[in-house]
N, C-alpha and C positions, 0 to 999 in steps of 0.2 A: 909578226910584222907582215908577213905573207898574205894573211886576212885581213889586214888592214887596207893594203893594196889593193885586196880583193872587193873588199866593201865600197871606197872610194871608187872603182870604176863601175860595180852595179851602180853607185847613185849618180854618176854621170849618166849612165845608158836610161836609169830612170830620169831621171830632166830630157833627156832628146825621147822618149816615147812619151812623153808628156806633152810636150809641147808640136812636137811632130802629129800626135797623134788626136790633140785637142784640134788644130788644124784641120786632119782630114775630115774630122768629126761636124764639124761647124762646113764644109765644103758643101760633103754629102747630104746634110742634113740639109743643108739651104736649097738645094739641085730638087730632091725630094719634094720639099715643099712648093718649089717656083712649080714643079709638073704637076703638085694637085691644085695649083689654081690660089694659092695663098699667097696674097700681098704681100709685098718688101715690109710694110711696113709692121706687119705680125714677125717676120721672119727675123727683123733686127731686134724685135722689143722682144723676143723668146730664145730661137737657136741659136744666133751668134752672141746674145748677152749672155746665155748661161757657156758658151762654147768661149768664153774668154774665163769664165770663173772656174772650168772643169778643170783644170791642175789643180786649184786650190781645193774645191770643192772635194774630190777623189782623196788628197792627200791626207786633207781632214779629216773626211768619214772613214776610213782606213784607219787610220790613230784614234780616232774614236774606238773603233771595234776592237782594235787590238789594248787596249786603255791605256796606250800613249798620248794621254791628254795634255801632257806637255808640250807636245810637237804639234796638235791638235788646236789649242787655242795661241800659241806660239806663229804660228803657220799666217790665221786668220787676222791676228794686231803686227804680227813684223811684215806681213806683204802689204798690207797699208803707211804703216810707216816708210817703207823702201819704195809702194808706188808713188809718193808724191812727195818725199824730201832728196828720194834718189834718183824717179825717172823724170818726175816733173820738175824737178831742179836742173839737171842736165838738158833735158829737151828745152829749158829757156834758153838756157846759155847758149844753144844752137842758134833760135828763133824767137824772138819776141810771141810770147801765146797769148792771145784774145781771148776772153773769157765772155760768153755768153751770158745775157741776161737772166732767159730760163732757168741757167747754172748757181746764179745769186740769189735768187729766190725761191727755186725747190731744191738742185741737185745738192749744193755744197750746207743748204738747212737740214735737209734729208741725212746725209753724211754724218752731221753735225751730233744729228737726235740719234744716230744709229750708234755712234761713237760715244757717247753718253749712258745709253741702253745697255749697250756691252759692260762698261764699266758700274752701271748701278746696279743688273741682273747678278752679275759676277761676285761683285761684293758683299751683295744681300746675304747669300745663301754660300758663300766661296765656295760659289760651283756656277756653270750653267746646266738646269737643270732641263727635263726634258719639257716640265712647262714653260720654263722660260725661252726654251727654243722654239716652242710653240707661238707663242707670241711674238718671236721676230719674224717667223714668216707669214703671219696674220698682217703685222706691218709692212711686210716686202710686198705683200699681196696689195695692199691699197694703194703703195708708193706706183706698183708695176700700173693700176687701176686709171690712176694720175697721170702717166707718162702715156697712155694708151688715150686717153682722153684726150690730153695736150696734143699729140700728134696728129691722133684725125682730125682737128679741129685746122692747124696748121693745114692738111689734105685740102682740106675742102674750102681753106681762104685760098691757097696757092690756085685750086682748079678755077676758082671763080675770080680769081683778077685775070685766067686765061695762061698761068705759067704751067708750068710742070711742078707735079707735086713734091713736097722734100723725099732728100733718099731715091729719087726715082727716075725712069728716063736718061741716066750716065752713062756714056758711051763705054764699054770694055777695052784696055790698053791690049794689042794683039798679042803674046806671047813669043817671044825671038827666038826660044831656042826649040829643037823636036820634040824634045822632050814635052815642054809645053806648053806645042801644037799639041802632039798627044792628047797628053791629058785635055787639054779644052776640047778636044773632037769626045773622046770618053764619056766626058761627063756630061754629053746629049744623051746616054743611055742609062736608061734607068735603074737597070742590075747593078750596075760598074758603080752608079750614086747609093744605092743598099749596099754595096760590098766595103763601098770607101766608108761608110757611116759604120758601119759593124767591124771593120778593122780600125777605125779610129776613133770608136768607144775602148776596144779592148786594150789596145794601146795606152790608154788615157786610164784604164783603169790597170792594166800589167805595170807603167810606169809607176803611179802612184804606190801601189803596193811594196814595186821595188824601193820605191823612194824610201818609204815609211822605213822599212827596215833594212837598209844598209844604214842610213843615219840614227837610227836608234843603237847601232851595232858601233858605230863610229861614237857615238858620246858613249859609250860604255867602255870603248877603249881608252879614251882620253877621261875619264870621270866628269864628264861637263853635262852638264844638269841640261834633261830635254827638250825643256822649253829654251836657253839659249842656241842650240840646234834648230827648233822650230824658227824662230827669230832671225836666225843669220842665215845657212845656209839652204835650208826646206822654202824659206821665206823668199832668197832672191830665184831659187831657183823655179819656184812657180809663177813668179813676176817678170818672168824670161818674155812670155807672149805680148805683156802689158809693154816690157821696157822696148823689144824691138818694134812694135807697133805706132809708140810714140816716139820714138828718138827717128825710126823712118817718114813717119807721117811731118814730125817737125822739120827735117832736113828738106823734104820737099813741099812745105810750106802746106801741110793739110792739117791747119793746127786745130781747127776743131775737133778733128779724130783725136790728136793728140791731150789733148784737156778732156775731154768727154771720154774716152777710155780707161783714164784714171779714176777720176770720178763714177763711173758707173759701176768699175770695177770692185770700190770699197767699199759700194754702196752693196753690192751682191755677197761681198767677204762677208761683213757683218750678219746680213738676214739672212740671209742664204746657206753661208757655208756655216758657219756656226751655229746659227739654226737647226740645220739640217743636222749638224754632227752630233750635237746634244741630244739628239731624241735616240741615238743607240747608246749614246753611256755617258754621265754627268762629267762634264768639263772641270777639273777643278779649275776655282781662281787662287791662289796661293798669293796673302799677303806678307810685304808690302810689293813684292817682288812685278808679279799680275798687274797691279793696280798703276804701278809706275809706268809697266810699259802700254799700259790701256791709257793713260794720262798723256805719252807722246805721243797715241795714234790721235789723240784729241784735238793736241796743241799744234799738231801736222796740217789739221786740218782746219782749224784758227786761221794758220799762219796765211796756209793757201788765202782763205777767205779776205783775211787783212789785208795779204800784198793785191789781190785784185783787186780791191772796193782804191787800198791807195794807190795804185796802180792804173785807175781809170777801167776798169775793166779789163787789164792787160797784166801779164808777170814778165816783166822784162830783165833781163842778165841781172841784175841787181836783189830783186825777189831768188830766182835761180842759184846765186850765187849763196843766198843764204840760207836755202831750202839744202843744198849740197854739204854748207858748214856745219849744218843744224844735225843730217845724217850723218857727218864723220864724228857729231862731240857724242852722239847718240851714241854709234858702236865703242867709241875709249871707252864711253861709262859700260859698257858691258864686257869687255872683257878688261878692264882692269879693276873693276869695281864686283861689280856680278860673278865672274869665274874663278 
């Protein structure tokens, strides 16, 4: 029982250097880059999109290499299901969320194809293999291709109607406390930006490792199968970045952060981190088990799609409400059904 307790607070301390440390990671990286002269708008479409997927991503590849492939592909379909029926359900019921145009016809189709791919790759071979993970980031590569085109394109109509370009020119809230004052004088220096990026990679990758394995020590204790571990607790606990991100962003009315953070974020789950994870050691997909829960990162993102188009472009408490019912009948069926 001693090591149970013991286990349970490494995989706490792993969730706070995960999340702490994915942070630092995405500060420093961005500080780094503003000093060599690279636009916000490279900075958001790269360091902070992959610094929002780096708990998952780490967690992943981690259970990859250790051939904890259960917590592995676990990881990559329960933090998409929990991004959008558990943070973007809750974040409606806060605030009415606006759904972007751009979003209805690449982000949430992108999503769509990516959530598909997973489940067709998966099933073919019940595995992800490491070609198959080749070929989703062949796909993240053209999707990122797209999104880099759409935006300088937007650049350069915002310069020439004479506004300020998107993403850019936003004033900085000052910092109230010493602490950070601090930090925002520091991070004028360039060391203190290399030091903060290399302690908040290591972080991000010490976490992740802790992660992997107190939770894998944890279902060993309890006899609960990895991949429901991956799915519930690995899963909310790297969607920590996502949920406080949106539920803050929604509460002070910045709902576009708030819907574009989810969304980009499964968008990267998929090619990205599972991509990425398959090319050190074949993912199994274990049917019918896999396929069901790849079937509700699907209908998750259906659902999203549905309530916005019926929704006028908006998910309003009503959508939220059932994005939220939709995650509590999800977890009964897993542990009363699955465990």
């Amino acid at each position: 029982m001693g090591f149970l307790f013991l286990w349970i607070f490494l995989l706490i301390v792993g969730f706070a250097l995960l999340v702490k440390g994915a942070d630092w990671f995405v500060d420093g990286a961005a500080g780094i880059a503003e000093k060599c002269k690279i636009s916000a708008l490279v900075i958001g479409l790269t360091i902070v999109a992959f610094g929002t997927s780096a708990p998952e991503l780490c967690v992943s590849v981690t259970a990859a290499i250790k051939h904890s492939t259960g917590i592995a592909i676990g990881n990559v379909v329960g933090s998409n299901i929990t991004n959008i029926l558990l943070i973007l359900g809750i974040s409606a019921l806060v605030r009415t969320l606006p759904v972007k145009k751009v979003s209805l016809w690449l982000d949430i189709p992108v999503l769509l194809l990516a959530s598909g791919l997973l489940i067709g790759l998966g099933a073919w071979g019940n595995a992800l293999s490491w070609w198959d993970g080749l070929a989703l980031i062949v796909v993240f590569a053209g999707y990122m291709a797209v999104l880099f085109w759409n935006a300088r394109k937007e650049q350069k109509a915002a310069k020439l109607a004479g506004g300020p370009a998107p993403e850019e020119d936003k004033p900085e809230k000052e910092p109230k406390t010493k602490v950070g004052k601090w930090f925002r004088m520091m991070e004028q220096k360039t060391w203190f930006l290399i030091l903060l990026t290399v302690v908040g990679l290591g972080m991000v990758v010490g976490g992740g490792t802790l992660l992997v394995e107190s939770a894998t020590r944890i279902a060993e204790y309890f006899s609960v199968p990895e991949d429901i571990i991956g799915l519930t607790i690995v899963a909310i606990g790297t969607s920590l970045p996502e949920l406080v991100t949106s539920l803050v962003a929604a509460a002070k009315g910045e709902t576009d952060i708030a819907v574009g953070n989810i969304i980009g974020s499964n968008i990267f789950n998929i090619f990205l981190v599972a991509g990425v994870s398959s090319l050190f050691w074949p993912l199994a997909f274990h049917y019918p088990d896999n396929l069901i829960d790849g079937l509700v990162a699907l209908g998750a993102a259906v659902l999203l799609y549905g309530c916005a188009l019926l929704g006028r472009k908006k998910l309003g408490k009503w959508a939220g409400a059932l994005m939220v019912l939709s995650f509590v009948g999800y977890y009964v069926y897993l542990f009363l059904v699955r465990v």
